[in-house]
N, C-alpha and C positions, 0 to 999 in steps of 0.2 A: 504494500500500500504506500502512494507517495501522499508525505505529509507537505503538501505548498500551497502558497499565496494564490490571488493576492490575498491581503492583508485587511482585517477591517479598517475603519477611520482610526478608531482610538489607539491601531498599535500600530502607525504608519508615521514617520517619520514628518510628513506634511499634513496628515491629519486629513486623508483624504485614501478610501478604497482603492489598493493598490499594491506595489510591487514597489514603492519609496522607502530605502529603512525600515524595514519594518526591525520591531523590537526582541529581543532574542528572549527576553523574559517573561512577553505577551505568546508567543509561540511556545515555549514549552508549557502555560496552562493550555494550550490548546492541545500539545500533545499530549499531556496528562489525560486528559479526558478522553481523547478518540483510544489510547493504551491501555484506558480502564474500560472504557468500554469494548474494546477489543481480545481484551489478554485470553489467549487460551484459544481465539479463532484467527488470530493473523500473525504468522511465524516471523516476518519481514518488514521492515518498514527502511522506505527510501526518504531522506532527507532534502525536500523540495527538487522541483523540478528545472531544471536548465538554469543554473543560477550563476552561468557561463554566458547567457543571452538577454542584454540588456532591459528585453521585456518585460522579465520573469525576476529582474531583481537587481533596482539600482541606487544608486548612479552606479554607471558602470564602473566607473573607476575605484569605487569601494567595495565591487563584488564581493571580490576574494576574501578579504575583510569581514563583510557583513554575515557572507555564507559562513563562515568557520565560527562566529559566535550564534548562529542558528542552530546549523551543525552539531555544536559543543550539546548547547541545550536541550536540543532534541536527542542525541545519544544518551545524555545524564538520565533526562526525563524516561523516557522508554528503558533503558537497562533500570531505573530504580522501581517501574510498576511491576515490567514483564522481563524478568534478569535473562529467559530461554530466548525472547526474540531475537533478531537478529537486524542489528543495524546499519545500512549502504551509504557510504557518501554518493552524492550525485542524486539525480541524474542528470549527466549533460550533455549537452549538446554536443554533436562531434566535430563541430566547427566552428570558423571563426570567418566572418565574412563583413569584412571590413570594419567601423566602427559597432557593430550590432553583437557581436560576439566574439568574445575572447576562448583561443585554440583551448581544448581541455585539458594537457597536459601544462602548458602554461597557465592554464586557471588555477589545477592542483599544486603546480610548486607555488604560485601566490598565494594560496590560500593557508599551506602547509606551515611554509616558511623552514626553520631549523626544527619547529616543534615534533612532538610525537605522540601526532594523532591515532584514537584508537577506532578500528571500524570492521563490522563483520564482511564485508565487501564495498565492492565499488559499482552502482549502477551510471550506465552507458545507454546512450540511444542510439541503438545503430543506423538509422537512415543515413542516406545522403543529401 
């Protein structure tokens, strides 16, 4: 199951439904609840959608940034309901097509940094 935006108003960075900043501590009560209400029927959970694609979660320039503290949240939150689940970074986009999207593998070293991330996998969208 992928847990993404957009975002409502009040956990949006503009204060407006959307993919703006959204807040990493508005999002895990929300993964709380779809965790609780899930636990025991959904083995996986993907941590938002394409957040490699400017549409799905900006400003672009602070993706990498913003997704690693969603990320974060969302893995804490889902390992502390359902500790069996299993949690994906991604899913992204598998390209980067001029300013609208940044390549996935440079997504993940920006997002990564030196740190060490923990993750049961990694979801990918294969089209072209």
């Amino acid at each position: 199951m992928t847990l993404t935006g957009p975002a409502p108003a009040w956990a949006t960075g503009n204060h407006r439904v959307g993919v703006y900043k959204p807040r990493a501590s508005a999002y895990a009560r929300f993964v709380r609840d779809v965790a609780k209400h899930f636990k025991g029927r959904v083995d996986r959970y993907s941590i938002w959608n394409e957040p490699n694609w400017k549409s799905w979660l900006a400003p672009h320039g602070s993706a990498p940034h913003l997704y690693k503290l969603l990320y974060l949240a969302g893995y804490r939150t889902i390992k502390s309901v359902d500790p069996a689940a299993k949690v994906l970074i991604g899913e992204t986009s598998p390209q980067a097509r001029g300013s609208a999207g940044m390549a996935p593998l440079a997504f993940l070293r920006a997002m990564g940094g030196h740190s060490h991330l923990f993750a049961d996998g990694y979801a990918h969208n294969p089209y072209d």
